[in-house]
C-alpha positions in Angstrom: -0.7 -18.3 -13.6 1.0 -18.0 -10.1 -0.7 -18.1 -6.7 0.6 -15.7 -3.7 -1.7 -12.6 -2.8 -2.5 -11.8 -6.4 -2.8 -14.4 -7.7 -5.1 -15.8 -5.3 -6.8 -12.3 -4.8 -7.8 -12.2 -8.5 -9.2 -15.7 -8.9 -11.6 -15.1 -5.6 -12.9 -12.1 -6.8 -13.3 -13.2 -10.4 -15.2 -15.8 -9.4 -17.0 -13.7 -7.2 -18.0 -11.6 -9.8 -19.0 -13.7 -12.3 -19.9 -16.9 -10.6 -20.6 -19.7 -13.0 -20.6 -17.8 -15.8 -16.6 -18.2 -15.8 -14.9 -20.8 -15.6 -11.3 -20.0 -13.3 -8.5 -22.0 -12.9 -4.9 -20.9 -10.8 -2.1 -22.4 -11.3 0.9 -22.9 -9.4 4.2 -24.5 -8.5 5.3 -25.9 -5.0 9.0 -24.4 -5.9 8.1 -21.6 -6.5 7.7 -19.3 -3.3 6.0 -15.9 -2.9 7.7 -12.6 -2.2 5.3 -11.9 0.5 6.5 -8.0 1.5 3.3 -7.0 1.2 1.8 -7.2 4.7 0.5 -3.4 4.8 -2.2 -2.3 3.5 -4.7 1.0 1.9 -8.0 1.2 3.7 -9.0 0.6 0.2 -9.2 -2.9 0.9 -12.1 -2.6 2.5 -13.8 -2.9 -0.4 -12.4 -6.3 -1.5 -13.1 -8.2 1.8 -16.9 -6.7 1.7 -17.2 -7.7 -1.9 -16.3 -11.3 -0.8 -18.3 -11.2 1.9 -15.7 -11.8 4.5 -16.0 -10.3 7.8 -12.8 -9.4 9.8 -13.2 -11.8 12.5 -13.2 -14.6 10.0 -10.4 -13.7 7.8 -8.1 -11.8 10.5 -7.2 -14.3 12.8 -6.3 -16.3 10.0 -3.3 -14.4 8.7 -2.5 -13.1 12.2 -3.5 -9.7 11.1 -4.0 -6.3 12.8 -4.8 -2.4 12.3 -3.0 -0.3 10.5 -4.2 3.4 11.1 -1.2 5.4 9.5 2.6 5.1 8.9 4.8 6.8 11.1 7.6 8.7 9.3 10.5 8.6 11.8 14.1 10.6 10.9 13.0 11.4 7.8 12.6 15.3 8.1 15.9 14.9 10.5 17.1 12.4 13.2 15.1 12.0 16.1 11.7 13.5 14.0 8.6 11.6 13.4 5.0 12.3 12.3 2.2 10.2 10.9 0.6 9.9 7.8 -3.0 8.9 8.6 -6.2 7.4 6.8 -7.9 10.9 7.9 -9.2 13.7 5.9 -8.3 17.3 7.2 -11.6 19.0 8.6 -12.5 22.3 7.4 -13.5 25.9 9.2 -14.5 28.7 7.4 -13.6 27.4 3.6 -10.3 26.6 4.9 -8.6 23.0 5.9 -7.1 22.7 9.4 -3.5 22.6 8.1 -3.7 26.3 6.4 -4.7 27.3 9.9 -2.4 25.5 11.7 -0.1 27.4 9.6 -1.6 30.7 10.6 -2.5 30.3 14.0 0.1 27.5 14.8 2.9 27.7 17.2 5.6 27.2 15.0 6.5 23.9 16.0 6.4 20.7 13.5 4.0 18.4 15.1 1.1 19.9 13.0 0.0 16.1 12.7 -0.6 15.9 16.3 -3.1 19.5 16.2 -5.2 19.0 12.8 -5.7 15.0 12.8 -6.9 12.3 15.9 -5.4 9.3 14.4 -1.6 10.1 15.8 -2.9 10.6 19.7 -4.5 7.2 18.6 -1.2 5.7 17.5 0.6 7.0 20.6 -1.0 5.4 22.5 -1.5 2.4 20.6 -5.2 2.0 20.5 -7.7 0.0 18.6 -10.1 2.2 15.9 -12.6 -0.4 17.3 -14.3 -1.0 20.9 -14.2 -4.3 22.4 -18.1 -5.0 21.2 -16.7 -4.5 17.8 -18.1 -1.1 17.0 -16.2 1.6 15.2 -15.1 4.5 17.1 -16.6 6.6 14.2 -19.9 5.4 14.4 -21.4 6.4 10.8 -19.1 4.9 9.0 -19.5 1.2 10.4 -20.9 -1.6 8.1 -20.3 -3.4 5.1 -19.9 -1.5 2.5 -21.2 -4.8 0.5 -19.9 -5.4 -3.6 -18.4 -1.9 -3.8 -15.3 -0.9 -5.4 -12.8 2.1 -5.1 -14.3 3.9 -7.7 -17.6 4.3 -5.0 -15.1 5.1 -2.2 -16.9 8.1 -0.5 -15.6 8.8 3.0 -12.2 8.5 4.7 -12.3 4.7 6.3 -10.1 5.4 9.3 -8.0 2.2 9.3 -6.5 -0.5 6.5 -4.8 -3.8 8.0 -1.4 -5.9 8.3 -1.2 -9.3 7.4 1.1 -12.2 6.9 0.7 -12.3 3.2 1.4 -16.0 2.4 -1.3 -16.7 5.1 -3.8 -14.4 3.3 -3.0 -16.4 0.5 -3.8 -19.9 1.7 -6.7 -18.6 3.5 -8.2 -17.2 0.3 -7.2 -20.6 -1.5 -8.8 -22.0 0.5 -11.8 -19.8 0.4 -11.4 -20.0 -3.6 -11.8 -23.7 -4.1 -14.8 -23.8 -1.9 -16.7 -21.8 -4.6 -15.6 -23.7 -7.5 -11.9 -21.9 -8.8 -10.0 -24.9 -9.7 -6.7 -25.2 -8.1 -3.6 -26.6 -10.0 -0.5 -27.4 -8.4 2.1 -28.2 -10.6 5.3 -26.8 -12.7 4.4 -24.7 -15.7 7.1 -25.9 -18.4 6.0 -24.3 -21.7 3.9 -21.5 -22.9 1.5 -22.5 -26.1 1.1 -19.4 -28.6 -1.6 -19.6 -31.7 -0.9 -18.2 -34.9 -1.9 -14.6 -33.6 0.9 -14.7 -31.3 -1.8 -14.7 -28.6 -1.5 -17.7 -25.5 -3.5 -20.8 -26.3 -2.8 -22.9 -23.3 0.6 -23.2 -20.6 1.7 -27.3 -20.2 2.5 -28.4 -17.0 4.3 -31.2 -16.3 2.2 -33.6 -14.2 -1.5 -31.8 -15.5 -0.9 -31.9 -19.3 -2.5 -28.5 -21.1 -4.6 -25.8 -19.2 -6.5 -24.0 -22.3 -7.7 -20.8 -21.6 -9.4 -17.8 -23.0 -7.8 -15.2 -20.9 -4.6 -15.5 -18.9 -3.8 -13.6 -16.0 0.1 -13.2 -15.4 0.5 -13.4 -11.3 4.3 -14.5 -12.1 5.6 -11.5 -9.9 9.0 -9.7 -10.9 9.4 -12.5 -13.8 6.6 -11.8 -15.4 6.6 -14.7 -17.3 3.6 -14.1 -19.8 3.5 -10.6 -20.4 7.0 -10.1 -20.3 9.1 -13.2 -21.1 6.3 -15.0 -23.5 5.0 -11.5 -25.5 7.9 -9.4 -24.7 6.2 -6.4 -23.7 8.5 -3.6 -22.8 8.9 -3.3 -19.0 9.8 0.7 -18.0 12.0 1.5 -15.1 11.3 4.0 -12.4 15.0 3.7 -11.2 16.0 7.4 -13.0 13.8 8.9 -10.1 13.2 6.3 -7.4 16.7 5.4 -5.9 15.8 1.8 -4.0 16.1 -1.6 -6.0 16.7 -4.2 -3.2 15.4 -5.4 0.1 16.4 -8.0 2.9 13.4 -9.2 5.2 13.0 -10.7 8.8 10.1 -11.9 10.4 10.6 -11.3 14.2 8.5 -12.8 17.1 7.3 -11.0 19.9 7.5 -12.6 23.0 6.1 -12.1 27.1 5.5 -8.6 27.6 6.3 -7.1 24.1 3.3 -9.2 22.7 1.3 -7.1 24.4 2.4 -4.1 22.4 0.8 -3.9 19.3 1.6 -0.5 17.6 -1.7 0.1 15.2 0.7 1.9 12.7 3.5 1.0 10.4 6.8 2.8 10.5 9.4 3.8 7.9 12.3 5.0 9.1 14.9 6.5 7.5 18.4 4.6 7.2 21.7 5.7 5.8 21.2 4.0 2.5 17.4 3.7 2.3 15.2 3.3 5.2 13.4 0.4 7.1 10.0 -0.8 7.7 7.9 -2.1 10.8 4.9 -4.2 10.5 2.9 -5.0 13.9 1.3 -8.4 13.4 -0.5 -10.5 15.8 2.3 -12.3 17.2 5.2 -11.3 15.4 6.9 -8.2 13.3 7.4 -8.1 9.8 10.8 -6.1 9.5 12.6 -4.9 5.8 15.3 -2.5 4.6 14.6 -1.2 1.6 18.0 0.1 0.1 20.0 1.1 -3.0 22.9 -1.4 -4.2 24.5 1.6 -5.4 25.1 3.0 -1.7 24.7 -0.7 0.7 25.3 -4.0 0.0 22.6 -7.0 0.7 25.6 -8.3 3.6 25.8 -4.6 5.0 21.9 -4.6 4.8 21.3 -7.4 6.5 24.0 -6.1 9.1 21.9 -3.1 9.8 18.5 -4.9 10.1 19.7 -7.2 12.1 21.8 -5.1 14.2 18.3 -2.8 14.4 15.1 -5.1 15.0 16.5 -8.2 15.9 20.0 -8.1 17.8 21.6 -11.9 19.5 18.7 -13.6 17.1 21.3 -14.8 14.4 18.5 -17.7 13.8 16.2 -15.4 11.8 16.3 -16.0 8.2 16.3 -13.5 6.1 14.6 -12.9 2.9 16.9 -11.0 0.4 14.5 -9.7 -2.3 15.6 -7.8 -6.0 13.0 -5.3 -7.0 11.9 -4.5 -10.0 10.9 -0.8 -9.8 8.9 0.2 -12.4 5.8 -1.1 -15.0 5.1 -2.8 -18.0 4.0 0.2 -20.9 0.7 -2.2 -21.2 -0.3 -4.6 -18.3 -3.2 -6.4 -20.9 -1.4 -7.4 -24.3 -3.3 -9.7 -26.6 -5.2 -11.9 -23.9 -3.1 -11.6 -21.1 -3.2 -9.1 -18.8 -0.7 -8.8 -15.7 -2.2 -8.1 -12.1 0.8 -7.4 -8.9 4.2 -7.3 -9.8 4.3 -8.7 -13.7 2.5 -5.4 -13.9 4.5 -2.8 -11.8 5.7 -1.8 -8.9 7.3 1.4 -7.0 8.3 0.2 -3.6 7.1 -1.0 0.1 7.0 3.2 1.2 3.3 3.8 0.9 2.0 0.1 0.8 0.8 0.3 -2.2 1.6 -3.1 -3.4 -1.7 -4.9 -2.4 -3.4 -1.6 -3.6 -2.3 -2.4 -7.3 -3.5 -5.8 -7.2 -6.9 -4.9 -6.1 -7.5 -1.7 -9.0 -6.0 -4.0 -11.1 -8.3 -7.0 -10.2 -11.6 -4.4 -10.4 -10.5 -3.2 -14.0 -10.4 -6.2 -15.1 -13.9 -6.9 -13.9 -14.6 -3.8 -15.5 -13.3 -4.4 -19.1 -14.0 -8.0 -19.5 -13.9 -8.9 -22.7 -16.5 -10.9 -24.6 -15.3 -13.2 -28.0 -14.9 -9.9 -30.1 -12.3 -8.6 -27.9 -12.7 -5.2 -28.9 -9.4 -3.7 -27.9 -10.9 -0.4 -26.6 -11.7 -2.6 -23.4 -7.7 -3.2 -23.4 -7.0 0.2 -23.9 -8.8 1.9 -21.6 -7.9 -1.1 -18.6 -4.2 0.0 -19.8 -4.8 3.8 -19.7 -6.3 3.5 -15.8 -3.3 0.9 -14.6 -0.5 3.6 -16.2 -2.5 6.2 -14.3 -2.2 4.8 -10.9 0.9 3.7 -11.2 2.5 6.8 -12.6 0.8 8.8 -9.9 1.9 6.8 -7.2 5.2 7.1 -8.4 5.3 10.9 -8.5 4.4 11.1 -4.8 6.8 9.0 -3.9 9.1 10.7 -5.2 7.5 13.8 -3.4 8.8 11.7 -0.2 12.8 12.1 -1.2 12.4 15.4 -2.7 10.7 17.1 0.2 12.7 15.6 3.0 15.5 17.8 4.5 17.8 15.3 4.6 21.1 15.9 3.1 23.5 13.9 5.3 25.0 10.8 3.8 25.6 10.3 0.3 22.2 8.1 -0.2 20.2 11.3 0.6 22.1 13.9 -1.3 22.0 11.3 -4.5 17.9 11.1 -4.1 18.2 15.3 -4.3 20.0 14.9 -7.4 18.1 11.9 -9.7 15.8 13.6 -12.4 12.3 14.1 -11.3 9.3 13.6 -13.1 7.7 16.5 -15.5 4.7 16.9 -13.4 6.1 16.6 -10.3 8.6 19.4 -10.4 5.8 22.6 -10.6 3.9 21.0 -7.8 7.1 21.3 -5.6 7.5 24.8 -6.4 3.6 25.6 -5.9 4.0 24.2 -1.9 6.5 26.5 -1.2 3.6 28.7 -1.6 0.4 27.1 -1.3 -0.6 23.9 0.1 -1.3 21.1 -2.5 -4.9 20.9 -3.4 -6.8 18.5 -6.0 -6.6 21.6 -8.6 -1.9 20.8 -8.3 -1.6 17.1 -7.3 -1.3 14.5 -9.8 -4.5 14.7 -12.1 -5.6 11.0 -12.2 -6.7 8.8 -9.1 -4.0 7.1 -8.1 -5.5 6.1 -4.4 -4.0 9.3 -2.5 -6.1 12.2 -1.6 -5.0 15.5 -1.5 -4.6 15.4 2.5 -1.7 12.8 1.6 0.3 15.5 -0.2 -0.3 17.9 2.5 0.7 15.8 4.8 3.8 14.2 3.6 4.8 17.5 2.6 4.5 19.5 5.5 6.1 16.4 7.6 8.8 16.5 6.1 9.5 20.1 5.9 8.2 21.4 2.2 5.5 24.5 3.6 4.9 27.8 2.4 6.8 30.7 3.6 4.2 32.4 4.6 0.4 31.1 5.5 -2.8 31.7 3.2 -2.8 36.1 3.6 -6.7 35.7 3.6 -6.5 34.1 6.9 -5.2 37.5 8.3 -8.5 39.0 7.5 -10.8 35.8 8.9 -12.1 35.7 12.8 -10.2 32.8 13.7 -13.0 31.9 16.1 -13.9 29.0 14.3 -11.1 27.7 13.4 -9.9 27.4 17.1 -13.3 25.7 18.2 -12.2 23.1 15.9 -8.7 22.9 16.6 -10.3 22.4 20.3 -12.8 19.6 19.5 -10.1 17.9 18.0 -8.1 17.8 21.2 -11.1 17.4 23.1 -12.1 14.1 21.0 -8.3 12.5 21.1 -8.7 12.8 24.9 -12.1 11.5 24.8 -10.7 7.9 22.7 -7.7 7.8 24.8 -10.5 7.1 27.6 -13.1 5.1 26.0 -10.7 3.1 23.1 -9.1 -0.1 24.0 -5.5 -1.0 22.7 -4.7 -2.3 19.8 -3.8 -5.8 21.7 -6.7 -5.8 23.7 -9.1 -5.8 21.0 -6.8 -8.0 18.3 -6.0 -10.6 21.3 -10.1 -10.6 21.7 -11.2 -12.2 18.1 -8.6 -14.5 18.0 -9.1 -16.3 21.7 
């Protein structure tokens, strides 16, 4: 029940999955419209376009997508500081990542990002992670990875995509039908319940009853199934995430600025929250993402505006309410919530579409059969709390770390409670670099070179580097740091732009 990207994400791969063996209908209304903010992506999806079977030059010009090779953080250590958080593992010499020996042999300036990873010399200078022949600048990790998931995610894929979300969703409707999901459209009006309490059917008005077995709740914030119909408890995040509210614009790019295609999104930092910047293939997807508390949606708008798209009044905007937080069980009875009925954090660390998809592949996962055995349910709900909890936490990590202190938005996110697992791995960074031994326990799709990075970006680094670096020839260490340089050079030579090669598949 309810189409947009989850919705429409969850019946293709469904039906991919289990082909005729399961019957799959979507249903949904013409009144109701999508929230669409999710247009950035994990490299995680990967997986889901390769377990469809859809190749990037088919499905990319469609939704007037592009690459998306890290997010830039700009003014959120201070004003007029940025670095990038890449899809790019830290390499290692002598036992030891690049970052502690940055720290060590380092010059004391913050661009670490720039030294110990090649993706921001990419970004720079705005270049494609693929040649115009279509081959991947890192040669062995090109291919399909085929019906894999993210629990057989393996190497660092160096990229993830944006996308116009509502065209991703027509494109995979599209896609959907074609292999036998049946498509309603039509106005749900009334929920049908057995004697259980479980959901026998939903009545439409023009399509009569839809029975089902299983009901997948795509309703977004409403969560109409799990939360309205079997009135599962919802949990907010708001106690330790400060934003609840966003305003939207869509803004073409026109003559020359079409030709610059930044491969990265950006979040900067904004008095009362902070805004981001999607590069599409023709246009920019722009948000703030604020607190109510400190901005209003007029003064938001006001700033976006006044920011992305100044003199182009016309621009609607798209004023959304978030629900920050998640359901205590996504699956209840025989319905189980997938994208924003289940939870949601916010935009920061695209995670949105990443939900959907380990969502979607649980569910594959713990398919239930007529006994229903609720250990399928209760594991499917133990993973979903995992990733979602964890995701939270490191956001969080992102307000906490920051130095900024300078309007009353920032000094408010220093003083919100923080969670209980968050709060020692704070204090061990002032010591040690995060490691998989101190971050969050459970996979939650970030890796420890995600804590490093977001932590040393925006100013949370030990006081002193690693004292068994002292005693280490750093020989090795600084042939890396030099290959690295040697290799960004190298792509800024051989790589096209971003443009170039985007501009390429869809003429």
């Amino acid at each position: 029940m309810g189409g947009g990207t989850a919705g429409w994400m969850t019946a293709t791969y469904l039906k991919e999955a289990f082909g005729e063996r399961v019957d799959v209908t979507l249903v949904e209304s013409r009144r109701v419209g999508t929230i669409g903010v999710g247009e950035a992506t994990f490299s995680t999806v990967r997986h889901f376009f390769d377990y469809l079977g859809l190749d990037e030059r088919e499905w990319m010009p469609e939704c007037s997508a592009s690459y998306k090779l890290a997010i830039r953080f700009e003014d959120w250590r201070r004003k007029g500081h940025h670095f990038y958080h890449p899809f790019e593992r830290l390499r290692v010499a002598d036992g030891f990542t690049m970052a502690d020996w940055w720290l060590r042999l380092g010059d004391g300036g913050e661009d670490f990002d720039r030294h110990v990873y090649l993706t921001p010399t990419m970004c720079e200078n705005n270049l494609s992670p693929r040649l115009l022949d279509g081959s991947l600048f890192v040669s062995n990790l090109d291919g399909s990875l085929g019906r894999s998931t993210l629990d057989e995610q393996r190497a660092q894929f160096p990229y993830a995509y944006h996308f116009d979300a509502d065209l991703l969703a027509k494109f995979l409707a599209k896609y959907g039908v074609k292999r036998g999901v049946r498509h309603v459209v039509d106005d749900v009006v009334e929920i049908g319940q057995d004697e259980r309490g479980w959901v026998s059917h939903v009545t439409t008005k023009e399509s009569g009853e839809l029975c089902g077995d299983l009901f997948v709740d795509c309703t977004g914030f409403r969560g109409v199934l799990i939360n309205q119909t079997l009135g599962e408890r919802f949990t907010s995040f708001q106690d330790v995430l400060p934003n609840n509210r966003a305003v939207a614009l869509r803004v073409p790019r026109e003559g020359e600025a079409a030709r610059t295609m930044r491969p990265y999104t950006t979040a900067t930092a904004m008095d009362a929250g902070w805004i981001w910047t999607i590069p599409l293939y023709g246009r920019n997807g722009h948000g703030y993402v604020y607190s109510d508390e400190f901005c209003s949606p007029e003064e938001a708008e006001r700033t976006l505006r006044a920011k992305v798209a100044p003199g182009q009044d016309e621009l609607e905007a798209n004023h959304i309410r978030m629900r920050i937080g998640r359901n205590e069980r996504s699956w209840v009875n025989n319905v189980v919530a997938i994208g924003l009925s289940s939870g949601f954090v916010e935009p920061l660390e695209s995670t949105g579409i990443f939900f959907i998809q380990h969502g979607i592949e649980q569910l594959v996962k713990h398919f239930p059969d007529e006994r229903w055995d609720p250990r399928l349910a209760d594991a499917y709900n133990t993973k979903v709390a995992h990733v979602i909890d964890g995701v939270k936490e490191f956001l969080v990590l992102h307000y906490r770390a920051t130095e900024r202190d300078d309007t009353p938005y920032w000094k408010e996110t220093k003083l919100r409670a923080i969670p209980a697992g968050l709060a020692p791995r704070l204090e061990h960074a002032r010591s040690l670099l995060i490691d998989e031994s101190v971050m969050y326990p459970h996979y939650h799709g970030f890796e420890p070179y995600s804590w490093i990075t977001m932590a040393l970006g925006l100013g949370l680094e030990p006081e002193h580097p690693r004292p068994a670096l002292a005693h280490i020839d750093p020989a090795n260490a600084k042939a890396e740091l030099a290959r690295l340089a040697a290799e960004a050079e190298e792509l800024v030579e051989n790589l096209p732009t971003c443009y170039e090669y985007i501009h390429s598949i869809n003429s």
